[in-house]
N, C-alpha and C positions, 0 to 999 in steps of 0.2 A: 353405732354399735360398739364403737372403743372404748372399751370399759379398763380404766388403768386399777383394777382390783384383779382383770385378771392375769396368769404370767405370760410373759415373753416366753415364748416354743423357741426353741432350735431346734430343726429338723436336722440329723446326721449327726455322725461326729468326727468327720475329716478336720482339714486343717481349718479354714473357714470357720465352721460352725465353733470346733474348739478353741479355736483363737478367741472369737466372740465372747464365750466366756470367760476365759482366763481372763480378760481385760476389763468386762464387767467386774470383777472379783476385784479387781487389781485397780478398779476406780471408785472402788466402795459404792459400786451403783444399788441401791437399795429397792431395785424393781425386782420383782418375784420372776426367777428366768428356771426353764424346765428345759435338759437337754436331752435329746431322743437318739438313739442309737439301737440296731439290733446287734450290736458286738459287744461282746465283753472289755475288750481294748480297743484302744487308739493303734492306728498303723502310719508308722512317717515312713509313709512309704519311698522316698529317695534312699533309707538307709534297709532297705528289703534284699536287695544285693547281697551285705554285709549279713544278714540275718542267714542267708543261704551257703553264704559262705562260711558262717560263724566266725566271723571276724565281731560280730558282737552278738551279745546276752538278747533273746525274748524281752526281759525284761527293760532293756535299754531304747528297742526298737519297738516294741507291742508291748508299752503301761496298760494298767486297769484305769479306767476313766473311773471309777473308785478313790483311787489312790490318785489320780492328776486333781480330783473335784475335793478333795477332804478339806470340812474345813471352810467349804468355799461359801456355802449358805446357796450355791445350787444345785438341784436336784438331778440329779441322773437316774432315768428308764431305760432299762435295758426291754425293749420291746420292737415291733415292726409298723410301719404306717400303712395302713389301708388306706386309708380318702385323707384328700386336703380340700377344705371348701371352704373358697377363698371371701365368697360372699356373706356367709356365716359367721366367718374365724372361728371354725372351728376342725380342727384335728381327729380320728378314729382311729384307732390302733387295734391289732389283731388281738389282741389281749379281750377286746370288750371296751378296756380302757379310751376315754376322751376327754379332750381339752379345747376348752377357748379361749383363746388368746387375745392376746391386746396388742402383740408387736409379734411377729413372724418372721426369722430368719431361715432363709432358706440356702443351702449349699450343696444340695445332695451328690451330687459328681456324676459323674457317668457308669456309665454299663461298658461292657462288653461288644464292640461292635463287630459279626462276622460275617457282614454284607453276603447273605444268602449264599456262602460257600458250601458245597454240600460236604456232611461230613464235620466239619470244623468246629460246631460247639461237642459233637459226640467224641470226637480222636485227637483231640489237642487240649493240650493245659491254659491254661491261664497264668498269668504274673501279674495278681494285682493285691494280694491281702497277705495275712501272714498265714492262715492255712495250705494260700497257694503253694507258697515258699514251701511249707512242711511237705505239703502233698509230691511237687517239683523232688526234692530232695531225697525222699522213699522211693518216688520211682525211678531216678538217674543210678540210685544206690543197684535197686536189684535188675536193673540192666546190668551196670558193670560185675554183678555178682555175677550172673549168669554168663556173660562176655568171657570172664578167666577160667569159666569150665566148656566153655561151645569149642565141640573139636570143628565144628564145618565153617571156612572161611568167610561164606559169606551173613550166614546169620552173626558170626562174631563183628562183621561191618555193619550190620543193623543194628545191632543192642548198639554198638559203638558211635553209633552216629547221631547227634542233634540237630535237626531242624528247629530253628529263629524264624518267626513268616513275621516281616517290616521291620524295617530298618531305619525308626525311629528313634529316638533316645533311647527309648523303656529295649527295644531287641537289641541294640549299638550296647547298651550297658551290659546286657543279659547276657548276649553273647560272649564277649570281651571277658564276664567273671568266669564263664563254664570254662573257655579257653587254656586260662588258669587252673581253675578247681578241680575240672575232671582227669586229667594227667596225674594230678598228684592222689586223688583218689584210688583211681586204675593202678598206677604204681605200687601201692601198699597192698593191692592183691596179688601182685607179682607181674601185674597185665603189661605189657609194651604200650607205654602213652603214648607214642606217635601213631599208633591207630584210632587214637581217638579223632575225630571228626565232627567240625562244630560248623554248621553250613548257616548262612543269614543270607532270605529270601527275602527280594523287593518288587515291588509291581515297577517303580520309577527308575531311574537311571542314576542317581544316589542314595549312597546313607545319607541320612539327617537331611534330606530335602526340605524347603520349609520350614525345618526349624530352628528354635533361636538358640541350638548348641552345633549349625552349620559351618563355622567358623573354624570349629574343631574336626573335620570331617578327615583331613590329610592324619592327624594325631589319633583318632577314635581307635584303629584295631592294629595299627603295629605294634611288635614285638611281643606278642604271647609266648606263649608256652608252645600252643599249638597254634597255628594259621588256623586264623576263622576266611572261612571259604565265601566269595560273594558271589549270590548269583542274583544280579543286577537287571530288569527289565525281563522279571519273572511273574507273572501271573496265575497265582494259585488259580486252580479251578476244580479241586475236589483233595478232602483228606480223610485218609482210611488208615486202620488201627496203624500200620507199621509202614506207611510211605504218603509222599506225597506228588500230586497230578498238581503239573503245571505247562504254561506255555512261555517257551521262551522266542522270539521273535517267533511267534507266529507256530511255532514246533513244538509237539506236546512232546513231557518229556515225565520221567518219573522219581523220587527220590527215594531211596527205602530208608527208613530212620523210626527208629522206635520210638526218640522223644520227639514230639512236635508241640513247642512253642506257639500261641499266639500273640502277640502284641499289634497287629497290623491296624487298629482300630478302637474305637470308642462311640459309643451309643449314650443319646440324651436319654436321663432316668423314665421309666415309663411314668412316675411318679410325676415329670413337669411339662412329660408332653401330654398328661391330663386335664392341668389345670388349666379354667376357665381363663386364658389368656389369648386374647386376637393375633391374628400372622401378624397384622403390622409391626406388633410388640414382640416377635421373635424373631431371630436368623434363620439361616438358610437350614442349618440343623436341627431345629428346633429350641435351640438356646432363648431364654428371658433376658429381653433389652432391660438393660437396668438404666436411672438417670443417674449423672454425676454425683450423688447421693447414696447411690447402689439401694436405690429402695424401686420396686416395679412402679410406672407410669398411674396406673390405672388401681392399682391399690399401696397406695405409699406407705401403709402399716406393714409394708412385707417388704424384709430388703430379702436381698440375692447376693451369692458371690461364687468364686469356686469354676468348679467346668461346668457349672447350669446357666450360668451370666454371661452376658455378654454388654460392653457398654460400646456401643458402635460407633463414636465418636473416641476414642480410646480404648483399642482393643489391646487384648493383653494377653499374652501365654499363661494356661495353667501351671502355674507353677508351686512351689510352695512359699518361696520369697513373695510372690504376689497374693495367696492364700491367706499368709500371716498378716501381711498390709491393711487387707480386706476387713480380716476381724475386727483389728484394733478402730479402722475406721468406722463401722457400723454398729461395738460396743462404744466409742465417742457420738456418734448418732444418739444411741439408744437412750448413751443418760443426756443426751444436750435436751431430746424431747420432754424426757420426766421433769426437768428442771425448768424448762418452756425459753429452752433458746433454740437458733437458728442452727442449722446446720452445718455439717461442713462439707464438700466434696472432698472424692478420694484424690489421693496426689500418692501416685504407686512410683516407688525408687527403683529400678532395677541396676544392680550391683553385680549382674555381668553372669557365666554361665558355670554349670558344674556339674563333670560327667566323669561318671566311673568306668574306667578303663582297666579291669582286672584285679586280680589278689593287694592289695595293698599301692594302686596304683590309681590316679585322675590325674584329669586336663582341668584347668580352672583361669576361664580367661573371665580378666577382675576388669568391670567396666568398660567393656570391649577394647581394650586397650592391651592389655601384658598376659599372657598366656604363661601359666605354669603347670608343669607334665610331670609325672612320676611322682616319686616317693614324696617332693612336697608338695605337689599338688593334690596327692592322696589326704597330706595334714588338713591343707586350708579345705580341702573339702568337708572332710568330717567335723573338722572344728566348726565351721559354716552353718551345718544341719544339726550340731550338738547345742552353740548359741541359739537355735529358734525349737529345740525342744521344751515341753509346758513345764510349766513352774521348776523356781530354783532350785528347790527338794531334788526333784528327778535331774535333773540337768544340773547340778552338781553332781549326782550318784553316778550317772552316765558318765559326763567329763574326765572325771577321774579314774573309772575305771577303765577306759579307755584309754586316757594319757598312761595310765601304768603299763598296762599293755605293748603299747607302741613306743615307749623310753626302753622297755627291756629288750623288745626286739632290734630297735637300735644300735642297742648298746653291745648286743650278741655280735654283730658283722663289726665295732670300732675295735673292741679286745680281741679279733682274730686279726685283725691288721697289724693292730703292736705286737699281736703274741707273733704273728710272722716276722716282722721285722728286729 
């Protein structure tokens, strides 16, 4: 049924599927490739933080995949997928619109996982896109508006208090920026920032259990602005508009917080726990066993990568270091096929960890070997996720206007030292 007349799909446009193309482009592969997305923009998302904070531009961190593909001689659909039928290769899109393909990459990411907490997809936000971040932003604003007119103590503790539910990277980072960002917001209301309260719920008995920025766990939330509060071998068990029900050893207890966070989880796409794929060839999550190839078992015309893969002989954190790896490997697949060579397996580098730890602040342990914290572990981070931004164009624009940025404010605290001195 592989008919090389018709295009290479890529489903998504995270890092994975994006990277895939930039590097088709970028190897003058001459296979007709269509990239599918229902967004308008790309989200890198490690720098969503920064976006919330305004520490940088929309435009820096949510391009138009427009504007990353000009140029490129590949097509971008801005539309949604209905059906993948794998036996077919062919694709349906909600539009009406459909495609058969001849080479199928798949990357779609995850969802949202709120393991049947009652309450918690209706009373709690999300931090995964750049609307989140918008939406997150509007409503922490008119809390604290309403916080610097509430004459009664204790509603002024609710609007003022943020609930984190996991205390993974993604709530470890979240936390750590609000810590930061909402004092100095409250402030220019005239509010007393130390009533601000920024609480991070865990079901386990650490931050960062498990994962591979564990290392940093002693570094993650010292010295804010305000104490992020831990409440450590906490089990959510229901969230309602302005509090949240949990059990702590065994003791139900309650929090009131008007903002509630979730980051506690992730769910495989409904999208790939659809497809015609047998349990032997998935994990325990429903994740797609990819082979060293990163293309599925059972249909080798389809690679995988991203949070929907899994390669069980080398498993790998989602990351975006490993996302980007992904692509360039499976866009060197794509064209070794058309040209009728062998393949390559993936050989992923991982170059060590990087967590944002407040306003203008990270940990950045390089090669699991040398840990660097604060102001220039803030540099090598951002410079780290600016290097793996798409094409030159942008990532120059970026680069620079961030390096200007950050020499000025520099340079602001070196001229108060001599001017003191």
């Amino acid at each position: 049924m592989n008919d090389s007349t018709n295009p290479t799909l890529i489903l998504g446009g995270g890092f994975t599927e994006l990277f895939t193309a930039l590097h088709l482009r970028h190897q003058r592969c001459s296979l007709p490739t269509v990239l599918i997305d229902k967004e308008e923009r790309f989200i890198f998302k490690p720098l969503l933080y920064e976006f919330l904070s305004s520490e940088m531009e929309a435009n820096q961190v949510c391009p138009r995949y427009e504007e990353l593909l000009h140029n490129s001689g590949i097509t971008f659909v801005q539309d949604s997928i209905q059906t993948i039928d794998l036996h077919q290769q062919k694709v349906c899109l909600t539009s009406g619109l459909h495609y058969t393909y001849s080479h199928l990459v798949l990357a779609l990411g995850s969802t949202t996982g709120y393991f049947s907490v009652e309450g918690t997809q209706e009373n709690s936000l999300p931090f995964r896109t750049g609307r989140d971040a918008i939406a997150l932003t509007k409503h922490l604003r008119d809390c604290l508006q309403l916080a610097s007119q509430a004459e009664d103590p204790q509603q002024r503790c609710t609007l003022l208090t943020v609930a984190v539910i996991g205390a993974g990277s993604s709530g470890v980072e979240l936390a750590a920026t609000l810590a930061d960002l909402l004092p100095d917001w409250y402030t220019k209301l005239r509010g007393n920032s130390q009533e601000i309260r920024v609480v991070l719920l865990n079901r386990g008995k650490e931050i960062l259990q498990g994962d591979m920025n564990s290392r940093l766990r002693e570094t993650a939330l010292e010295k804010r602005t305000v104490p992020v509060d831990l409440l450590m071998e906490s089990e959510v068990t229901a969230v309602q508009a302005n509090f949240v029900e949990f059990k702590r050893h065994t003791q139900p207890e309650v929090l009131p917080a008007a903002t509630i966070v979730w980051t506690a989880s992730t769910a495989t796409h409904p999208l790939i726990k659809a497809l015609p794929v047998a349990e032997e060839y998935r994990d325990k999550h429903g994740r797609l066993q990819v082979t060293p190839m990163l293309q599925l078992p059972d249909f080798p015309e389809v690679f995988a990568g991203g949070d929907c893969a899994v390669d069980m002989e080398n498993p790998l954190p989602a990351t975006a270091q490993v996302a980007y790896q992904q692509g360039a490997i499976i866009a060197r697949n794509l064209k070794a096929i058309s040209e009728g060579r062998s393949l390559s397996p993936a050989h992923i580098h991982l170059r060590g960890t990087l967590l944002k730890l407040g306003l203008a602040e990270s940990a950045a342990e390089i090669f699991d070997r040398f840990e660097v914290k604060g102001k220039l572990g803030h540099l090598i981070r951002v410079a780290t996720y600016l290097e793996l931004l798409p094409t030159p164009v942008h990532d120059f624009k970026a680069t620079t206007e961030w390096l200007t940025d950050e020499v000025f404010h520099l340079i602001k605290p070196i001229k108060s030292v001599q001017s003191f001195h």
